[in-house]
C-alpha positions in Angstrom: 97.7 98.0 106.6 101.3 97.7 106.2 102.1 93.5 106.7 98.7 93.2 104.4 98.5 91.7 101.3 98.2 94.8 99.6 101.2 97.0 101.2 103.2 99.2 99.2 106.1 96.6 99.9 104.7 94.0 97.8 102.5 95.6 95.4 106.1 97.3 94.5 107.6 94.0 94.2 104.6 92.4 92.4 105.0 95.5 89.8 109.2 94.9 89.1 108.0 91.0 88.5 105.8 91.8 86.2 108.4 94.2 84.1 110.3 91.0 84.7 108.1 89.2 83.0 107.8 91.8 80.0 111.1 91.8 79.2 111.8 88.2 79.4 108.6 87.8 76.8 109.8 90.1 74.9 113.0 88.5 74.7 111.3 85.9 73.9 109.5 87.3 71.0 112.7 88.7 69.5 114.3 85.0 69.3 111.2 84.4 67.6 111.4 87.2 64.9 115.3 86.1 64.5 114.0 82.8 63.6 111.7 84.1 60.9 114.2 86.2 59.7 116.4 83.2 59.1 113.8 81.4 57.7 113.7 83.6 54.8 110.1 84.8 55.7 111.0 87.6 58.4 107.7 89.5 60.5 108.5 92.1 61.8 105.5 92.3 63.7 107.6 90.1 66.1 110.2 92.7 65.8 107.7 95.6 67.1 106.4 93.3 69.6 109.4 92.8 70.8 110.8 95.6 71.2 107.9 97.0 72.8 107.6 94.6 75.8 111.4 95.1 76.6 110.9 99.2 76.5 108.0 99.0 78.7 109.2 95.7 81.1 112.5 98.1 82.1 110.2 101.1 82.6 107.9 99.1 84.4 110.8 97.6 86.3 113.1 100.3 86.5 110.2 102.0 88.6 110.7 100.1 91.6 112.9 101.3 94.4 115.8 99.0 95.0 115.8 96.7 97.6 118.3 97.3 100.6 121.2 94.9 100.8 120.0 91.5 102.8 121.6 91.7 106.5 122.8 87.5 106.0 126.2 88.1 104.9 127.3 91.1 106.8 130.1 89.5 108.7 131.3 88.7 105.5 131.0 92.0 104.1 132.6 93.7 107.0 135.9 91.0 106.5 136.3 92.1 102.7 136.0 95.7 103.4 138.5 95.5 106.0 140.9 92.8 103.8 140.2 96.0 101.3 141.6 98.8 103.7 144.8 96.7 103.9 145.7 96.6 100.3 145.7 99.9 99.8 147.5 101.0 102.5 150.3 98.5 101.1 
């Protein structure tokens, strides 16, 4: 069951899209209340609703274990940690 469609690898990826999602709507909804707000006519229902899609996307996101490093630029990692190791022993 683990290279399914429903293994823990992507249902925990499909979760930290969705608190993507969340916090870029609510981001969304706060340009909105700013543009009220400027109109002369501010809602702060936008305001709420803003705020509460950000809170909960980086809860929802934050839950997610991070992903380990990809394995494509190792060579190149290797080269700056070892260009790193000779400045400071300068």
């Amino acid at each position: 069951m683990g290279k399914g469609l429903f293994s823990p690898h992507m249902l925990g990826e499909f979760v930290s899209r969705i608190g993507l999602f969340l916090i870029l709507l609510g981001t969304g909804i706060l340009i909105l209340f700013i543009a009220s707000e400027g109109a002369g006519s501010a809602n702060f229902d936008y305001l709420f609703w803003a705020l509460l899609a950000i809170i909960v996307g980086f809860f929802v996101r934050r839950r997610h274990d991070a992903e380990p490093p990809a394995e494509r630029f190792s060579l190149l990692r290797k080269l700056r940690d070892k260009n790193r190791g000779r400045k400071e022993r300068r």
